[in-house]
N, C-alpha and C positions, 0 to 999 in steps of 0.2 A: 679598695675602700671606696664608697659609696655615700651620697648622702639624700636621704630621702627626700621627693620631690625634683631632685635635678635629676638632667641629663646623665644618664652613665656615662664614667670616664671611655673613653675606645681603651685605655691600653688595662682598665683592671675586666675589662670585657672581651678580649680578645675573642673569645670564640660564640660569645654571644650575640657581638654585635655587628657580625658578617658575614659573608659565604666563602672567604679565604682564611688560613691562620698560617701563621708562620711560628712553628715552635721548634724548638730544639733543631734546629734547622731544616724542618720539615713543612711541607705545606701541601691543603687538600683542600677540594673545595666541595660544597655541602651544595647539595640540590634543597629545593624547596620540600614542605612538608608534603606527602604525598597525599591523595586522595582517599585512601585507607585512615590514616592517622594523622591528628595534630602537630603532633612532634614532626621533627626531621628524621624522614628512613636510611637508617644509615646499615641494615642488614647487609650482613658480607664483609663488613669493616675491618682492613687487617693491624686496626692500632685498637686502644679498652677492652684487651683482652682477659685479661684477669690480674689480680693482686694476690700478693703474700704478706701479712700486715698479720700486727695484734691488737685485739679491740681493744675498746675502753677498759674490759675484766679482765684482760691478761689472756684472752684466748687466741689464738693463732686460727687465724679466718684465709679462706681459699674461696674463689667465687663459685667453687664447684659444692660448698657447704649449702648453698643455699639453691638447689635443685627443686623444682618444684613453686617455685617462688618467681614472679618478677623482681626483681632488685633493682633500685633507684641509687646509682651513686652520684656523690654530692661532693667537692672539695671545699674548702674554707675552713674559718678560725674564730672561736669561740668569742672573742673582740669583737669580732666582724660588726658594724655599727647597723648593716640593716637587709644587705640583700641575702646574708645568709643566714639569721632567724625567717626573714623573710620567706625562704624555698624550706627550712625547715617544719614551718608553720604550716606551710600549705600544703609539703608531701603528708601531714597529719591530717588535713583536709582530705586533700586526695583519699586516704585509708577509711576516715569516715563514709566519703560519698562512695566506697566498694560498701557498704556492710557485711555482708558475712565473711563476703571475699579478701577484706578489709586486711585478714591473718596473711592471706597470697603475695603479701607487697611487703618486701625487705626495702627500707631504708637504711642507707651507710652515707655517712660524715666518713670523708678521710681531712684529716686539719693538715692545714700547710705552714703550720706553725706549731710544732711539736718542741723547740722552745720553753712556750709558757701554757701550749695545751697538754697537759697531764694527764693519765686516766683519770686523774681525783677532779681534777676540772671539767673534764669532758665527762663524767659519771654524774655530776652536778646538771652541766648544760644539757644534756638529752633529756634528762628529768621533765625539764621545761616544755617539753612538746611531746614527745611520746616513749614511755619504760622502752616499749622495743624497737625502738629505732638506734642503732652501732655507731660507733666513732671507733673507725681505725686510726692507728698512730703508732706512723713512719719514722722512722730514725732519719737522719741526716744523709745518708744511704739513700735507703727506701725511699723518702722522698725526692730524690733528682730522679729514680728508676718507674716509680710510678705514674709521675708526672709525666714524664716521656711519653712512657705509654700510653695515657691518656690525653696527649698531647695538651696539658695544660699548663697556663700560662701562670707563673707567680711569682711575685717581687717582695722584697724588704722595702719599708719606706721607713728611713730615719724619721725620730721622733725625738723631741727637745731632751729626755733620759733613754739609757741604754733596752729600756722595760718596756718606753711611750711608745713603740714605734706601731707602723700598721704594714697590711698584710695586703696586695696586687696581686687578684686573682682572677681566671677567667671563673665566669659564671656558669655551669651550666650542668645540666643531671644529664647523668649517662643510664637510660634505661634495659637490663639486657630480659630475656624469654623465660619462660621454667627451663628451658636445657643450659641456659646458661650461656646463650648469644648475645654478643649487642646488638641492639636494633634499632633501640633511637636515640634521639637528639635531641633533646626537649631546651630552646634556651630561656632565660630568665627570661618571666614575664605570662610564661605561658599558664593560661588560670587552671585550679585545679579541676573544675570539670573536663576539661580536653584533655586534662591529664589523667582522669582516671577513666575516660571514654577508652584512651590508648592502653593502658592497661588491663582492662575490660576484652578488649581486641585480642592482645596475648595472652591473656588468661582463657580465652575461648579457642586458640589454636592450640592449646593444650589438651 
């Protein structure tokens, strides 16, 4: 949880707002963005491997579905009060400033708050920023398993009713190639032209 204008909190940023992360008792440390690309090159990475998840429609999604495609994954919750309309907004941007290429870039919301984010919620919120862009949604399972994997960081924060509460997430899009590799590390903040220069870059080693 975030509020716009201030400083991000360090702990709903964990992976955003450093080059160590300590999750699930694991920790790696993130070189600078490379000279090729904006983002952080995280090519060869043996954690964000892939998910087993169903979207918002009820379909059962594999990262190997989206072959052919760069795919930006995203975690957060529909609540989220700004950083995560905020990356949703602007991987919509990114899509425009590809134009034709625009179709090449899969967008996934996985929510970390499958709780109160429902398909019918999350079918609602993706409306808001682009028809094709996915919202997986993890079971209570799925959730500790994927987060693992993508070493991300996320908390419950009580809230004055059982409903109120907010969601402690690390921020950051995981972007992987058309084969279906991860490759970078883009953290919040980063504007969509750098982000769609880097996609630009894997779209053309394909």
């Amino acid at each position: 949880m975030t509020r716009p204008g201030s400083p991000v909190p360090r702990r709903a940023l964990l992976i955003a707002g450093g080059a160590a992360l300590a999750a699930g008792g694991l920790a790696f440390w993130l070189p600078g963005p490379s000279r090729e690309f904006k983002s952080v090159d995280i090519t060869g990475a043996a954690y964000a491997r892939d998910f087993s998840l169903v979207d918002h429609t009820g379909r059962a999604r594999k990262l190997n579905d989206f072959r052919g495609h760069v795919v930006a994954v995203f975690f957060g919750f529909t609540q989220c009060p700004d950083v995560c309309p905020t990356t949703l907004s602007e991987m919509t941007r990114v899509k425009q400033l590809l134009g034709s290429d625009g179709n090449k870039l899969q967008v996934i919301f996985i929510t970390v708050d499958p709780q109160r984010d429902t398909p019918e919620v999350l079918r609602a919120y993706m409306r808001n920023f682009d028809p094709q862009h996915l919202a997986l949604v993890p079971n209570e399972k799925q959730l500790t398993e994927v987060t693992k994997e993508f070493k991300i960081h996320y908390k419950k924060i009580e809230g004055k009713t059982p409903t109120a509460y907010a969601m402690e997430h690390s921020a950051v899009t995981y972007i992987f190639d058309p084969r279906g590799r991860v490759r970078l590390y883009a953290r919040y903040g980063l504007d969509p032209e750098a982000l769609a220069s880097d996609v630009r870059k894997l779209l053309k080693e394909a």
